[in-house]
C-alpha positions as CSV (number, residue, x, y, z in Angstrom):
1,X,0.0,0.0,0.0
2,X,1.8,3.3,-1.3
3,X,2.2,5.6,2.0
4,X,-0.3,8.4,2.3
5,X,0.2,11.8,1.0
6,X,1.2,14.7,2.6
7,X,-2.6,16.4,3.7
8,X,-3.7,19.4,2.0
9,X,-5.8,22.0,3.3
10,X,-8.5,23.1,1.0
11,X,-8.5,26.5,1.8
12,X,-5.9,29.3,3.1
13,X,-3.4,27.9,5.5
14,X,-4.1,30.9,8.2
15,X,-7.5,30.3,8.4
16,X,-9.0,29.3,11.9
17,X,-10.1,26.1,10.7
18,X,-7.2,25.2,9.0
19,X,-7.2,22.0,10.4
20,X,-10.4,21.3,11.1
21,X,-10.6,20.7,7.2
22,X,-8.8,17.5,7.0
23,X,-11.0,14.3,7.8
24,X,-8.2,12.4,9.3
25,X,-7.7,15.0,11.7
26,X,-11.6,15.2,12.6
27,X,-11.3,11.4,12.9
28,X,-8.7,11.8,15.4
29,X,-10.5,14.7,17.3
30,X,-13.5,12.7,17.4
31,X,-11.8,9.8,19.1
32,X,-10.0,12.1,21.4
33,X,-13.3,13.6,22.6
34,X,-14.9,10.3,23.0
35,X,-11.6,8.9,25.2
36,X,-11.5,11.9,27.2
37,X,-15.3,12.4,27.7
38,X,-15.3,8.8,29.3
39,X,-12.6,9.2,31.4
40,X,-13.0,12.4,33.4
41,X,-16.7,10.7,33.5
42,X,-14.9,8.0,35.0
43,X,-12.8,10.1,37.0
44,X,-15.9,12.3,38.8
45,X,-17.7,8.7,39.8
46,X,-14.5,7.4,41.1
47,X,-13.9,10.1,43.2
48,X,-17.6,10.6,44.5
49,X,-18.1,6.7,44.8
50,X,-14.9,6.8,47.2
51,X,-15.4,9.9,49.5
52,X,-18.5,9.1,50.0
53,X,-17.8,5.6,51.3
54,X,-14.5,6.1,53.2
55,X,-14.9,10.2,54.1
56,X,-11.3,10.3,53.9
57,X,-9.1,13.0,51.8
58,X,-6.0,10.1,52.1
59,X,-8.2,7.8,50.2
60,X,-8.6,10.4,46.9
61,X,-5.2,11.0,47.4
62,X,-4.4,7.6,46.2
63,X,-6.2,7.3,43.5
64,X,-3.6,9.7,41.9
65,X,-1.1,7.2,43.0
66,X,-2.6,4.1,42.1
67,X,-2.7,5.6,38.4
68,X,0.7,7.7,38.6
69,X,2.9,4.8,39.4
70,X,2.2,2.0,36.3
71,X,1.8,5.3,34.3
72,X,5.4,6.2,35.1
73,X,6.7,2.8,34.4
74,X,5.0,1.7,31.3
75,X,5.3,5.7,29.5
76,X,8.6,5.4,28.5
77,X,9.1,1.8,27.0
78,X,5.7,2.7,25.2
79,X,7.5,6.2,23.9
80,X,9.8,4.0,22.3
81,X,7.4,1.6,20.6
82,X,5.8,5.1,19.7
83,X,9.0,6.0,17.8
84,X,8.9,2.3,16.0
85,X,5.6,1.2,16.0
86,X,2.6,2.3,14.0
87,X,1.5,4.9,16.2
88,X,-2.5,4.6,15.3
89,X,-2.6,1.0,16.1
90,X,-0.9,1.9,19.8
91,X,-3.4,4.4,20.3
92,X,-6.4,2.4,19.0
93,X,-5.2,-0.5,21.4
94,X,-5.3,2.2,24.6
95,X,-8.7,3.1,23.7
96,X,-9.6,-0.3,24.0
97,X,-8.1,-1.3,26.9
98,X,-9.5,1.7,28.8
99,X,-12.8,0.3,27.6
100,X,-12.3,-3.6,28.9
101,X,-11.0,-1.9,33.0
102,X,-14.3,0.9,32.7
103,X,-16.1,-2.3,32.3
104,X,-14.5,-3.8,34.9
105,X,-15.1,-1.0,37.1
106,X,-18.9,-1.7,36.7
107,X,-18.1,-5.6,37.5
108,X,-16.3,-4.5,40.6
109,X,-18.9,-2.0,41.7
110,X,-22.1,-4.0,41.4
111,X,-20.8,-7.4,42.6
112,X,-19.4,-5.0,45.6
113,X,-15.5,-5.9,45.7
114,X,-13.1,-4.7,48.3
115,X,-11.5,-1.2,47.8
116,X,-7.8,-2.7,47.0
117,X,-9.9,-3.7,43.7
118,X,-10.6,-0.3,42.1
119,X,-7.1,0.7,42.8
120,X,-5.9,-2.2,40.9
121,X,-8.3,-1.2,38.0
122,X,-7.1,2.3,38.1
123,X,-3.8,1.1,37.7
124,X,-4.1,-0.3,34.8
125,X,-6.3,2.9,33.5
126,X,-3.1,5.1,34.4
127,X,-0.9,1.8,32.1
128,X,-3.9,2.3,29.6
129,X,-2.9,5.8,29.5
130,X,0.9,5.8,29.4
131,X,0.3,3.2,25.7
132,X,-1.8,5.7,24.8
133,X,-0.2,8.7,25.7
134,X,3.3,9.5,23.2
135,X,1.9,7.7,19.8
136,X,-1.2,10.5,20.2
137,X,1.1,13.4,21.1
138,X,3.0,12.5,18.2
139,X,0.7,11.9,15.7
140,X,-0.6,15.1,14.5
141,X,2.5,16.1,12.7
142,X,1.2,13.0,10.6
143,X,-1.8,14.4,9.9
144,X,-1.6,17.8,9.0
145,X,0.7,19.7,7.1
146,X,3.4,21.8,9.0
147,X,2.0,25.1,8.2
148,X,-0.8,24.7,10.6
149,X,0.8,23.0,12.7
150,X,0.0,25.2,15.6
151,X,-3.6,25.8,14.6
152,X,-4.0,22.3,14.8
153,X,-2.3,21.8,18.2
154,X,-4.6,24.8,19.4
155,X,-8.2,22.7,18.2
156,X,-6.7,19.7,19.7
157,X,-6.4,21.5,22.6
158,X,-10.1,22.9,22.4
159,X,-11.4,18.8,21.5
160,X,-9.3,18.4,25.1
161,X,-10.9,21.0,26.8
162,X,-14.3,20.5,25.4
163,X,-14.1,16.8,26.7
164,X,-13.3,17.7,30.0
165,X,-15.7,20.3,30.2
166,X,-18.6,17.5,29.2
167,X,-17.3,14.3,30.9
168,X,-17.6,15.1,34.6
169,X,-20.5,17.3,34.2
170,X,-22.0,14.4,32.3
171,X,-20.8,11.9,34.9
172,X,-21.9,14.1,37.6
173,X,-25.3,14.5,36.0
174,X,-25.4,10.5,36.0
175,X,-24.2,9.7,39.5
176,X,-26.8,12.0,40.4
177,X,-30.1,10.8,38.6
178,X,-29.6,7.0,39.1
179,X,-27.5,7.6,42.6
180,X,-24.7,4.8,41.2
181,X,-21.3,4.9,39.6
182,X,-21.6,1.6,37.8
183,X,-23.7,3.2,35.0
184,X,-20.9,5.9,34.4
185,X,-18.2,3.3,33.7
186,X,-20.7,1.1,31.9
187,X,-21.3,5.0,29.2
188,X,-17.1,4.9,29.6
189,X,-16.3,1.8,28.5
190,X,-18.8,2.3,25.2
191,X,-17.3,6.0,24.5
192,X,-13.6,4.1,24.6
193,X,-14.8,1.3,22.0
194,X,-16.1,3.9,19.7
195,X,-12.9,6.2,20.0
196,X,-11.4,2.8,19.4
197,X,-13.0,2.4,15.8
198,X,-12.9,6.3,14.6
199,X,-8.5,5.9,15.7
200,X,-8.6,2.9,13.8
201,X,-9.9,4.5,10.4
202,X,-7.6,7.0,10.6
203,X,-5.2,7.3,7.4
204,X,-2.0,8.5,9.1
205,X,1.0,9.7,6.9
206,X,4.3,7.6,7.5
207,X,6.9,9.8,9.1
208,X,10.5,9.0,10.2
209,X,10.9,5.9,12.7
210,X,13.8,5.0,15.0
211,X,16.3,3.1,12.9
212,X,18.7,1.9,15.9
213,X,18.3,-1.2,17.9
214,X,16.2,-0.9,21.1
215,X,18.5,0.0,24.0
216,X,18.7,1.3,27.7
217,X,20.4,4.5,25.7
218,X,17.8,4.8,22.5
219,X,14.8,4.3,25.4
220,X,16.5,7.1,27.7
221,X,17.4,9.4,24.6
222,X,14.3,11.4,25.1
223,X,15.7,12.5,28.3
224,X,19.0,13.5,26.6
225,X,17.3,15.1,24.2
226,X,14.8,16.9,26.8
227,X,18.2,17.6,29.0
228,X,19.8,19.3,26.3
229,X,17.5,21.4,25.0
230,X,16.8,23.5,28.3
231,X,13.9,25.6,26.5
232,X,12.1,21.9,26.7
233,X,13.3,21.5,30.5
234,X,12.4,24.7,31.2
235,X,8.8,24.6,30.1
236,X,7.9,20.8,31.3
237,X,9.5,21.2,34.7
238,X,7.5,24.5,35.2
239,X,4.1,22.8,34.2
240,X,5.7,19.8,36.2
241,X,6.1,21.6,39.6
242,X,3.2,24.3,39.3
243,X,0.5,22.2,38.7
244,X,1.9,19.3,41.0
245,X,1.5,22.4,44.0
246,X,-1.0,24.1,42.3
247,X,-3.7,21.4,41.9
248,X,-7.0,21.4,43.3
249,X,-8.7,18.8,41.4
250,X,-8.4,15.8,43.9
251,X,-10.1,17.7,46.9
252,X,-13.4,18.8,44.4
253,X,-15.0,15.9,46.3
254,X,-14.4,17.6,49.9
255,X,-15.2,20.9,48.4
256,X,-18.3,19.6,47.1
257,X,-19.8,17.7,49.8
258,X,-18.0,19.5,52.8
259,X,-17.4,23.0,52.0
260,X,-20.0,23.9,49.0
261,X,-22.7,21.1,49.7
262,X,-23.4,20.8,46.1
263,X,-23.8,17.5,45.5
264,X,-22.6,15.2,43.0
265,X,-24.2,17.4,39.9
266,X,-22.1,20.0,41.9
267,X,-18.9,18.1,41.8
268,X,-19.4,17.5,38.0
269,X,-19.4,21.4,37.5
270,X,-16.7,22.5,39.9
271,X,-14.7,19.6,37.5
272,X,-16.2,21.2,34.2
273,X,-15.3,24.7,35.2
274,X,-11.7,24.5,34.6
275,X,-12.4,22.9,30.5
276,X,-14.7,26.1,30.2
277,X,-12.3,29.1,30.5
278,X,-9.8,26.7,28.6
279,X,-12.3,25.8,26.1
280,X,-12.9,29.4,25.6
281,X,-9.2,30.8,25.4
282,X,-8.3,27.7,23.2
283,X,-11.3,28.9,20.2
284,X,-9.5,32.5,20.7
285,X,-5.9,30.8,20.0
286,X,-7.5,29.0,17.5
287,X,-8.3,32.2,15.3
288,X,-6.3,34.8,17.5
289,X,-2.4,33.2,17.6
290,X,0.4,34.4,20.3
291,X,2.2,36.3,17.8
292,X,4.6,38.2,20.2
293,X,6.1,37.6,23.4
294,X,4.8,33.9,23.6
295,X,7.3,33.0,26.5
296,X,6.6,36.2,28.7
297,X,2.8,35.5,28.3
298,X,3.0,32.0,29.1
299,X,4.9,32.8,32.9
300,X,2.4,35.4,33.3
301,X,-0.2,32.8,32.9
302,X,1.5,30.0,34.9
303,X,1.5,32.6,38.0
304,X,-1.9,33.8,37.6
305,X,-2.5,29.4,37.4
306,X,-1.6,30.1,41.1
307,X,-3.7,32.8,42.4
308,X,-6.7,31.8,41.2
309,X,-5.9,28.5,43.1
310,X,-5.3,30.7,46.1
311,X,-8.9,32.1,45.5
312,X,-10.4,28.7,45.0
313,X,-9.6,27.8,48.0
314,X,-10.8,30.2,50.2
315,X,-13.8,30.4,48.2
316,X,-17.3,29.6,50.1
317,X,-19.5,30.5,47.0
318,X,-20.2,27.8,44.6
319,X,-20.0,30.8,42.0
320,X,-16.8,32.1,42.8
321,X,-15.8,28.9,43.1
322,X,-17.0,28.0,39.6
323,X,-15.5,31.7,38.1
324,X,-12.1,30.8,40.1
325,X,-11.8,27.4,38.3
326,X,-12.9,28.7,34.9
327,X,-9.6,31.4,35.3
328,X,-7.8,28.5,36.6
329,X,-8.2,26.9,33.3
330,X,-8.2,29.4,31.0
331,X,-4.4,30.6,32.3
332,X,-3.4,26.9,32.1
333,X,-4.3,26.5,28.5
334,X,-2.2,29.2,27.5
335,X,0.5,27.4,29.1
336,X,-0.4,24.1,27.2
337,X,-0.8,25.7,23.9
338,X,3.1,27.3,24.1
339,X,4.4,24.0,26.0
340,X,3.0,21.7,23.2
341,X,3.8,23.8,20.2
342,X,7.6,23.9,21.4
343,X,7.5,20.2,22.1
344,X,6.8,19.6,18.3
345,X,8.6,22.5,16.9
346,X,11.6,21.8,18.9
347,X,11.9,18.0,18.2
348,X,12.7,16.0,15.3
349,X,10.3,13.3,13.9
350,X,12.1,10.5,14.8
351,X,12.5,11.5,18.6
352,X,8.5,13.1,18.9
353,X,7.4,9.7,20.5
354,X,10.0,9.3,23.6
355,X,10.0,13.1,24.1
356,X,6.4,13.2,24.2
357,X,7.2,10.2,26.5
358,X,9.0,12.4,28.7
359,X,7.0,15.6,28.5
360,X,3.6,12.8,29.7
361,X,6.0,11.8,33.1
362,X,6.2,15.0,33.6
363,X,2.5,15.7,32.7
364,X,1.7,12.8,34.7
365,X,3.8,13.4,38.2
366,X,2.2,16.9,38.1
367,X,-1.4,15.7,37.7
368,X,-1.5,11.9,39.3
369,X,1.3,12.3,41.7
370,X,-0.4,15.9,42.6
371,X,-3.4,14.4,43.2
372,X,-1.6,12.5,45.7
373,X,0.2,15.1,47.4
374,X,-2.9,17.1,47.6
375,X,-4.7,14.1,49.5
376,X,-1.8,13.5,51.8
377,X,-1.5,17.3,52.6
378,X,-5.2,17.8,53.2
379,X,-5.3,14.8,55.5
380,X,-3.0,16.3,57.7
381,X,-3.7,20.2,57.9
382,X,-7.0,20.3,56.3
383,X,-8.4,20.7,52.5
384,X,-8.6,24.5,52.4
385,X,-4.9,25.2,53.9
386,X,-3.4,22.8,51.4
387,X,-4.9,24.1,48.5
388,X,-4.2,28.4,49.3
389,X,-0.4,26.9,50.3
390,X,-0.6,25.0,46.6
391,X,-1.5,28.1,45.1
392,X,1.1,30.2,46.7
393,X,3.5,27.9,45.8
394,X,3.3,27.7,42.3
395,X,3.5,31.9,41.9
396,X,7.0,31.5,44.0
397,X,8.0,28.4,40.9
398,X,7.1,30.9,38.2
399,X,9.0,32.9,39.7
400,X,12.2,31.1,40.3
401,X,11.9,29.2,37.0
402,X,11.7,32.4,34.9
403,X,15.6,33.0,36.5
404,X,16.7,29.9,36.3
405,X,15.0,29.3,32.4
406,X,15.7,32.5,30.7
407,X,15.3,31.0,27.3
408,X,11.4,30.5,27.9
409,X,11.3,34.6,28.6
410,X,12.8,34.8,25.3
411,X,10.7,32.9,23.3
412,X,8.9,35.3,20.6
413,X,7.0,33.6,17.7
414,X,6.0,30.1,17.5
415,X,6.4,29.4,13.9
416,X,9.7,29.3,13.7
417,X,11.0,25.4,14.0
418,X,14.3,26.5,12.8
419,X,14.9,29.1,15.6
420,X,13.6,26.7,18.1
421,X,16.3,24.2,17.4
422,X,18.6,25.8,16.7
């Protein structure tokens, strides 16, 4: 079978939906919404299901652990398949195997199985994840054509933030009419099969693969390479540390039932607000681009990450709690959209799949093993303090980092893959 061509976009290349004209790259988006729909369904029943049962902010805390650690082990090894492998049929097979453990989530809810059970299942969700994680990250330079590169980052960013805007609220809305979790796993296990089949008719263009024999120094080169390039460093240890301080999202179950009183519905909003004020700035990337001062805008935002974390957590209105989230988000996708257009800009084809390998540890510590941290913290000096001291803390990394990383103060355009590089 001849290898596809290179796409084409049908109209001008700086048009907003640039991207959005290729089918293969609706394909893709379509699955991506589907996965991530299902899981952050997944995510709000898991957390509900458990707080209310135990009562104990330890017991969220590990959920973030339970997926953080297979995550961490399996993500690199499955960057390097990434970089060797056809990269569709990787992601089609996480899609499915996220499907068979939702469905075992249902088996293990309704037939009542102890608690060390749904950790095990979440484990293998976080593996699920890491097989998943560096073929998608890599493929879209495979499916559209460099020039829009960056719009097509930006609507893959808006399909991310759209899905976690709908899946909680969705799984909230769920919990709450039928007063079960099963039936949210049972919906996320169907959304993962059908993201399973769109992934799997996806025509993807061949791209440069690893040609050197698998070893310990061609698995660990995306760290090299990551080491090396300290523009990367810089900008996935700042997302890395302020979002493993600055994270709020596994207390939204105290704050919902203890603080707020809203309820499960409630918890699926205070989860949805976030994906909203990202959703939003993503559409205005989308057709307005960082044309100037991309690095400078992107610290601003990471620090701003951190007060509106500060003001979530003092918060005692569901609105302003809502408002703080939605600010939350919308800073961080400003942050994703730089940190992800670098990533591909500043990395050759061959490498994309183990640096996106390393770039999802990093993505991972800061969300799973924050998660964690935020648990453990809360459990010992309360949910509110650890959140305003999370928040606090990620304004003193921005920061320190924006001294220590001077290159990510002087990044300008984003266009320029030669610049990057070089």
């Amino acid at each position: 079978m001849p290898p596809s061509p290179v796409p084409t976009v049908p109209d001008r290349e700086g048009a907003p939906t640039a991207a959005l004209r290729l089918p293969d790259f609706r394909r893709y988006q379509l699955a991506r919404l589907l996965s991530i729909v299902g899981f952050h369904m997944q995510s709000v029943a898991v957390g509900w299901q458990l707080y209310s049962t135990t009562g104990r902010a330890l017991d969220l805390g590990l959920v973030g652990l339970a997926q953080f650690l297979p995550f961490t082990l399996c993500v690199l090894p499955a960057g390097q398949a990434a970089d060797r492998f056809d990269r569709k049929l990787l992601l089609t097979a996480s899609y499915l195997l996220h499907a068979v453990l939702s469905a075992a989530l249902v088996l293990a809810t309704l037939y009542r199985l102890p608690l060390w059970s749904l950790y095990a299942i979440l484990g293998g969700v976080g593996a699920a994840r890491a097989l998943g994680a560096p073929a998608a990250s890599a493929l879209t330079p495979h499916l559209v054509p460099a020039a829009v590169l960056p719009n097509a980052i930006a609507w893959t960013s808006t399909t991310r933030q759209i899905g976690v805007l709908t899946g909680p609220a969705l799984g909230g809305l769920l919990y709450g009419a039928v007063q079960a979790a099963w039936p949210v796993y049972r919906a996320s296990a169907l959304a993962s099969a059908l993201a399973a089949v769109l992934a799997l008719r996806m025509h993807v263009r061949p791209g440069r693969m690893e040609p050197r024999a698998v070893s310990l120094r061609t698995v660990l080169a995306g760290f090299e390479y990551v080491w090396r390039k300290r523009l990367l460093l810089g900008t996935f240890s700042l997302d890395l540390f302020a979002v493993l301080l600055g994270g709020a999202t596994a207390l939204l179950p105290i704050y919902a039932k203890d603080i707020l009183h809203v309820g499960p519905l409630g918890l699926g909003l205070l989860r949805s607000a976030p994906a909203v004020g990202a959703g939003v700035t993503a559409v205005l990337l989308a057709h307005h681009p960082l044309e100037r001062r991309a690095g400078k805008k992107m610290l601003g935002c990471v620090f701003l990450f951190g007060v509106a974390t500060v003001v979530f957590g003092l918060s005692r209105s569901f609105a302003l709690s809502l408002l703080a989230l939605a600010l939350l988000g919308a800073t961080d996708m400003v942050s994703v959209v730089v940190r992800l257009t670098l990533e591909q800009l500043a990395t050759p084809p061959e490498m994309r799949g183990r640096v996106s390998a390393v770039n999802m540890m990093f993505i991972g510590a800061s969300n799973e093993l924050g998660d964690f941290e935020s648990g453990l913290v809360a459990a010992w000096i309360g949910a509110v303090p650890a959140v305003v001291l999370g928040g606090v803390g990620t304004c003193l990394v921005v920061v320190v980092w924006s001294r220590l990383f001077p290159e990510m103060r002087d990044v300008d355009e984003l266009r320029s893959a030669h610049a990057i590089r070089g």
